[in-house]
Structure formats: structure tokens, C-alpha cells
C-alpha positions in Angstrom: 0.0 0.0 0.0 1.3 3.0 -1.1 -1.6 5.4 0.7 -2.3 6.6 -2.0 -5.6 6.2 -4.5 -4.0 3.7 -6.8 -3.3 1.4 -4.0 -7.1 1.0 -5.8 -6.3 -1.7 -8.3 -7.4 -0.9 -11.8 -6.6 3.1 -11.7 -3.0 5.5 -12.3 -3.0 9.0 -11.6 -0.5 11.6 -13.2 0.2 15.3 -12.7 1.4 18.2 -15.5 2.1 21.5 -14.3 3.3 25.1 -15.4 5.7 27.4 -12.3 5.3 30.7 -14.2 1.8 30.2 -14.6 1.4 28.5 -11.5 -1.5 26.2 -12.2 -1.8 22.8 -12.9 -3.4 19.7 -14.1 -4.1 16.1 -12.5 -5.6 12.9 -14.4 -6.9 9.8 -13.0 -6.7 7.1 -15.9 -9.0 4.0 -15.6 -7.6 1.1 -16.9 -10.6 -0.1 -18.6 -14.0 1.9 -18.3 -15.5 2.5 -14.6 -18.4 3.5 -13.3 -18.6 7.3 -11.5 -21.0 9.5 -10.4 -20.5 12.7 -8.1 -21.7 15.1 -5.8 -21.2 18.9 -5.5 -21.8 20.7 -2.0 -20.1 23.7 -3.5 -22.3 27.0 -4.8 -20.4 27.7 -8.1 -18.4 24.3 -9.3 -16.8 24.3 -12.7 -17.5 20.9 -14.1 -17.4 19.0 -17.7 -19.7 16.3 -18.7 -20.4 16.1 -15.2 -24.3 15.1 -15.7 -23.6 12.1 -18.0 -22.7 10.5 -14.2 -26.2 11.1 -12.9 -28.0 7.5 -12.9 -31.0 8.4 -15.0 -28.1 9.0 -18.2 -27.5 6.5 -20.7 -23.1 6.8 -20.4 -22.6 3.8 -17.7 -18.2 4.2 -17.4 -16.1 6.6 -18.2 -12.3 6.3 -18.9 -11.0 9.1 -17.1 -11.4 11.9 -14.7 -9.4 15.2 -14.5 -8.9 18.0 -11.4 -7.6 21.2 -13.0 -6.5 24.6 -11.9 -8.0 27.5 -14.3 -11.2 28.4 -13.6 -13.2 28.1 -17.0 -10.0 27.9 -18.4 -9.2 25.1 -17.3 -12.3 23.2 -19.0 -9.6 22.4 -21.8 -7.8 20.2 -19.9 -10.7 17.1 -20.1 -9.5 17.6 -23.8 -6.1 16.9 -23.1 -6.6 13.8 -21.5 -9.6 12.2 -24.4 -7.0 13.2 -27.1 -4.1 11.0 -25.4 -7.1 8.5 -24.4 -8.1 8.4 -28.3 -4.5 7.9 -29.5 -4.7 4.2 -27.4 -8.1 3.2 -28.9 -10.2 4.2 -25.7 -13.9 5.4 -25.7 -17.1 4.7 -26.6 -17.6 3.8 -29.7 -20.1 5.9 -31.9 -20.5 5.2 -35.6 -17.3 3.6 -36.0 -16.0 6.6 -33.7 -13.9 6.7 -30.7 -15.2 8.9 -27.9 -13.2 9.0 -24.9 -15.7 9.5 -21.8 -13.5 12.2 -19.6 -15.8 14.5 -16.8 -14.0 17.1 -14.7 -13.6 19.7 -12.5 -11.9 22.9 -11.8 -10.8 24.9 -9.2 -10.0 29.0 -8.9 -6.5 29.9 -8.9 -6.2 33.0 -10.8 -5.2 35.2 -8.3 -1.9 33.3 -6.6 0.7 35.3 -8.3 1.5 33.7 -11.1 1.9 35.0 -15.0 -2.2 34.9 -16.1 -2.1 36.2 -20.0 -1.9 32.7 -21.0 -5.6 32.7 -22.0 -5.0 33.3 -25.8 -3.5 29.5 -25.7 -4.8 26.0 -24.6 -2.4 25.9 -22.4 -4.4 23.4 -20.0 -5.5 21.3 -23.2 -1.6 20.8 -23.1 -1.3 20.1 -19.2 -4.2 17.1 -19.5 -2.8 15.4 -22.2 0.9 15.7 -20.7 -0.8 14.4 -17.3 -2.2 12.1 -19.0 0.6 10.4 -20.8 2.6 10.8 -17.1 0.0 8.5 -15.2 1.2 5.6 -13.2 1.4 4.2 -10.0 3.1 7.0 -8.0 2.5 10.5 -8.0 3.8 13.8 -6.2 2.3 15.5 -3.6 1.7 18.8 -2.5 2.2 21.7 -4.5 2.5 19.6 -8.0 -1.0 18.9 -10.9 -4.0 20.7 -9.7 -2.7 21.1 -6.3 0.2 23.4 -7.7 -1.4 26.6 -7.8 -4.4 26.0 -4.5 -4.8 28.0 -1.4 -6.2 28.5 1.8 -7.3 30.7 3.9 -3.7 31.4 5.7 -1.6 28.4 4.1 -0.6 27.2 0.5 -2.8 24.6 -0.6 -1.9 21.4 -2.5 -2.8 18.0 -3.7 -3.6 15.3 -1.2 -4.2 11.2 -1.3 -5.0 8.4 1.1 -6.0 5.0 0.9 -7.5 2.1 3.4 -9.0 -1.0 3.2 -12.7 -1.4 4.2 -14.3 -4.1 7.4 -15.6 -6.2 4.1 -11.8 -6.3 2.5 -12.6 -3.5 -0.1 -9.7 -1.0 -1.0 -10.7 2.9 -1.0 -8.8 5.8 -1.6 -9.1 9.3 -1.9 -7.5 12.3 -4.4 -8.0 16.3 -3.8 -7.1 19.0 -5.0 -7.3 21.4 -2.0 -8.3 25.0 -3.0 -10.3 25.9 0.5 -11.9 29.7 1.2 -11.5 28.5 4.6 -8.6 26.3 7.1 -7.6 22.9 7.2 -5.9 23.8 10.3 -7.1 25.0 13.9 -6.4 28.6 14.7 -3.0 29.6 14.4 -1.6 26.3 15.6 -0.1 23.6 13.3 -3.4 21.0 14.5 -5.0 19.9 11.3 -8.8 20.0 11.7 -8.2 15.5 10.4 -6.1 14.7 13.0 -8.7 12.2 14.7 -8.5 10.5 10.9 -4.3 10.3 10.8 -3.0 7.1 10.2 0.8 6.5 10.7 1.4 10.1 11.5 0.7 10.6 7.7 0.8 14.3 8.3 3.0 14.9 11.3 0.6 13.5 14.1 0.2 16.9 16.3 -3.6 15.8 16.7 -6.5 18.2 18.1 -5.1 21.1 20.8 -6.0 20.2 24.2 -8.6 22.5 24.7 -10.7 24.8 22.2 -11.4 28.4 23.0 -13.0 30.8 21.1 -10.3 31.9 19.1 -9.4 28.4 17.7 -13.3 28.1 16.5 -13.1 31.7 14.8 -13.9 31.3 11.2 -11.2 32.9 8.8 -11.8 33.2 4.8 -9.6 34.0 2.0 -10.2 37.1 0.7 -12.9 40.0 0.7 -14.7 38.1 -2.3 -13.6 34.5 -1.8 -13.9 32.0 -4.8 -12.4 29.0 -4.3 -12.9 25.5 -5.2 -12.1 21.6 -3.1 -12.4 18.9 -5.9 -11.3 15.5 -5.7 -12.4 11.7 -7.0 -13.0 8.4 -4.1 -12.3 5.7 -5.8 -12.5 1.5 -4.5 -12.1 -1.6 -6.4 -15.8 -3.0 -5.5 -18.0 -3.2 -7.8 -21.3 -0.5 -7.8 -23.8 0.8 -9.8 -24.4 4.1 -10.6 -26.7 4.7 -8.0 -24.1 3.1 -5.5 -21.3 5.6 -6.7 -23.6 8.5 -6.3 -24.2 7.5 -2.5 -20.4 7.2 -1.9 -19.8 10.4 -3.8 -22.4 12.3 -0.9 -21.3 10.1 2.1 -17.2 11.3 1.1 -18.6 15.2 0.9 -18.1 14.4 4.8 -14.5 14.3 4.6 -14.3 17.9 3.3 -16.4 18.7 6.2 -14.1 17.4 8.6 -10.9 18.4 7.5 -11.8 22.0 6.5 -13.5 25.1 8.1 -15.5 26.6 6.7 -16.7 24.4 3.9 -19.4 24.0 0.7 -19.8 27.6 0.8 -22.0 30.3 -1.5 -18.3 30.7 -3.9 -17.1 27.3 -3.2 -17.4 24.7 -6.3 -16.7 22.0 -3.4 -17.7 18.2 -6.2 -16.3 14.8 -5.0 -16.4 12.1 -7.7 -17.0 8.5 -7.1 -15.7 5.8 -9.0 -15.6 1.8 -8.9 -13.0 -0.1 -10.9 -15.2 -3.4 -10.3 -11.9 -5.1 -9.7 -12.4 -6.8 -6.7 -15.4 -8.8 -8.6 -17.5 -8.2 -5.8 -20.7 -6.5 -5.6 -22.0 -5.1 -2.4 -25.2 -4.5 -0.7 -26.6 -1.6 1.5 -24.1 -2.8 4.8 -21.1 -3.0 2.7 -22.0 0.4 0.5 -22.6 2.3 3.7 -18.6 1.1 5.1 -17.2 2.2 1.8 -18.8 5.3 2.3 -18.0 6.0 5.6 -14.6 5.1 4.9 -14.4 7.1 1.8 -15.1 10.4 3.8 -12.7 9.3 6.2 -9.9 8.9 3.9 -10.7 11.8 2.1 -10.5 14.1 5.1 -6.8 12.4 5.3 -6.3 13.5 1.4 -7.0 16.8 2.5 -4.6 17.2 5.5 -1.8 15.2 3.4 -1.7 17.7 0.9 -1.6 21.4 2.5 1.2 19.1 5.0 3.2 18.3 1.4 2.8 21.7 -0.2 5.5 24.3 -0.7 4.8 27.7 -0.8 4.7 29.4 -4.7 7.6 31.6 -5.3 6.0 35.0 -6.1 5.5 38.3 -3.8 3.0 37.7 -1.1 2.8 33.7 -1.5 1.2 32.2 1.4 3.3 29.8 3.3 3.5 26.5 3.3 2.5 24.1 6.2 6.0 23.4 6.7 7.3 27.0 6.2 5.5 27.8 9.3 5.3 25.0 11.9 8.6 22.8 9.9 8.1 19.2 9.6 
């Protein structure tokens, strides 16, 4: 187990990214076509094919999924990744067509510092397809893919992932981008908001403070007009329908919930995806659906803690710094 989401068998996950811009994109290739659905919590998301996942639509799998930086701009990127998915023969085929089933999401991170007059390019058509060709098995961390150019409230934000293994012997894992208008930590202190979660002192076991006053509860936001963006993809290797995925995808909105403050809001485009790679070869009924998703939002919440813990801070005036800039490792 690497802790990671492709400790889910039947998935790879690559990142592209761009300093001067600094922005980024992150795929998440299926091996062969899953089932996903998703849930948004967040006021204004920034999604791509993202209704073909609802149950009632006739697209059962797709091939891919993609978390990019960008805003709208960063809608290019799905094409990216279905242009290097078309080159190996993947998609659905439509009168002796190849269509490459990729949905997405985007988060805000226009205003971090970085060079911005990029728009007259596809520069993020270029970031999914190089993120594409770079999936595998391991991936970077932190400030790298989607997670390059994200923010918080008080702290650079990154990409996270986590992984565990379900009562029932199912694997789940979790991938975020983590672009919060609020905290993933607890006042001023270096106590991430998913400590009870923390496996293995994954990010640098401080757990909770002792006590909470009112200070430590005070909610902080980025910005005077915050817009801002938490998207990620839960993934396991049982086998669910589309209706099943779309459960898991709610019950993991939890884990956003408990590892950030304040979450889902009016500016937020907060969407988890949920995926199944089927291969376990298992199917599972209402007990075994309900563990995944618990566990789901529980690894998720670890996602989000892993990444602002791996991020570095961007190298422009007035960055935010980094988890590790300010409390070290």
C-alpha cells in the first residue's frame, strides 16, 4: 500500500504543471472503463460532462477523470486527456467513432501570483494530455498537478491522497485538490482539523489542541470576495452501480467537512467524484456500501490534510506559506 488512491487496483494517476503560470493539471486514468457519479456541495463548481454520471443517463463508465486549476480555463484540460485516451483506442464507440468518456472539474486559482495572460493559448489542453501520458502508479504530492497553484485561507494549498481497506476487505482511496476559502488547520496552531483521521502520522501526528477556545473556532476566509474550489475523486475496487457511486460520492462530501472550516460555501465549487473499478469482482449490498462510504469520507478528510502538509509555498510576492514553512516538519 502506497496510501495513495491507486493502492485502488485498476486506476493510475498523473500530474502536469506550469511554475510561471502557476497552475496545474491532475488525471486519473482508468484502466478499462468505470463507473462514476459525483456530488457537488459547492455553490459555483466548474464541471465538464459532469451530468452524464447522474443514474438516470444512458453513459454507464467513463475512462478518465481530471482536477484542473484555471477556472473556465481550465475546462480544456478534459480535452487533453480524451485526445491522449483516443490515441490508445479508448472510448465509446459511436458510428465507427472513438469517444473518450473524460468528466472534470476545476478549481480558482487566478489570483496566486502567477503570469495569467496565457488565456489566448490551450495551455491546459496541453497540461491534461501531458498528465495524462505521465500517469502511473506514484505520483507527487503537495504543490504539483491541480494542487500546484491552490490555497487557503492562511496556508498554501496542495494535492492530497490516502487509501485504506474497508471491514468487508474493499480498498478505498481518496485524491484532492485542495483550494479551501476556509482552514484545514485550527487557529494559528499547526493542529490539522483530520487529526482524529491520521493514520501512521501521515501528516505529522500533532492531533487536536487540548482544549478549544473561542479563538481556535473563529472562522477565517480567504479574501474580501472569496472563490475557491475543493475537488477530488474516491475511488474503490468493488464493484457499484451508478446509483451506489452516487451515495459514496455524498457520504465522502463528509470528509471535506471534517478536514476544512468553513466548507461547501456560497463561492465554493466543493464536487467529489465517485468511482468503482469493479476489480475486486464483488458487488455489495446496503451494509457493505454504507462502510465504503464512511470510509471514503474518512480517507478523504486524510487526502485533505496530506496535501496542505506536502505543499511548498509558490515563489511569487506575497505567496502564502506553506504548512511546513511555518510549523517545519
Amino acid at each position: 500500500m502506497r496510501n495513495l488512491v491507486t493502492d485502488v487496483p485498476g486506476l493510475s494517476v498523473g500530474n502536469a504543471d506550469d511554475a510561471n503560470i502557476a497552475t496545474g493539471v491532475t488525471a486519473l486514468l482508468f484502466d478499462a472503463p468505470a463507473v462514476a457519479s459525483l456530488a457537488v456541495s459547492g455553490g459555483a463548481p466548474g464541471l465538464r460532462d459532469a451530468h452524464l454520471l447522474e443514474a438516470d443517463m444512458t453513459v454507464e463508465r467513463v475512462d478518465a477523470l481530471a482536477l484542473s486549476g484555471g477556472s473556465v480555463f481550465g475546462l480544456d484540460a478534459m480535452g487533453g486527456v480524451i485526445s491522449v485516451l483516443r490515441e490508445r483506442g479508448r472510448g465509446v464507440e459511436v458510428v465507427g467513432q472513438l469517444a473518450p468518456i473524460v468528466p472534470g472539474a476545476i478549481l480558482f486559482d487566478l489570483a496566486n501570483g502567477g503570469d495569467k495572460d496565457f488565456w489566448r493559448e490551450p495551455v491546459y489542453w496541453r497540461l491534461g494530455a501531458e498528465a495524462a501520458r505521465a500517469a502511473s502508479g506514484d505520483f507527487a504530492l503537495g504543490s504539483h498537478g491541480a494542487g500546484l497553484g491552490a490555497t487557503l485561507a492562511d496556508l498554501k494549498g496542495g494535492l492530497g491522497s490516502a487509501s485504506a481497506v474497508s471491514a468487508d476487505g474493499f480498498v478505498v482511496g481518496a485524491l484532492v485538490a485542495v483550494n479551501a476559502v476556509g482552514q484545514a488547520t485550527i487557529g494559528d496552531t499547526a493542529h490539522f482539523w483530520a487529526a482524529p483521521y491520521e493514520r501512521d502520522g501521515e501528516f505529522a501526528g500533532r492531533g487536536w489542541p487540548v482544549a478549544f477556545d473561542e479563538s481556535l473556532l473563529a472562522i477565517r476566509m480567504k479574501g474580501a470576495e472569496p472563490r475557491n474550489t475543493n475537488i477530488a475523486i474516491v475511488a474503490t475496487d468493488a464493484e457499484l452501480t451508478k446509483a451506489q457511486a452516487k451515495r459514496v460520492a455524498i457520504m465522502a462530501q463528509d470528509g471535506l467537512a471534517r478536514a476544512l472550516r468553513p466548507v461547501h460555501a456560497a463561492m465554493d465549487g466543493d464536487t467529489v467524484f465517485a468511482a468503482a473499478t469493479g476489480f475486486s469482482g464483488r458487488a455489495v449490498g446496503p451494509v457493505e456500501l454504507t462502510r465504503i462510504g464512511a470510509l471514503a469520507a474518512d480517507v478523504l478528510a486524510r487526502a485533505v490534510a496530506r496535501g496542505v502538509h506536502a505543499a511548498k509555498a509558490l515563489e511569487f510576492p506575497g505567496a502564502l506559506p506553506s504548512w511546513q514553512d511555518k510549523f517545519g516538519l
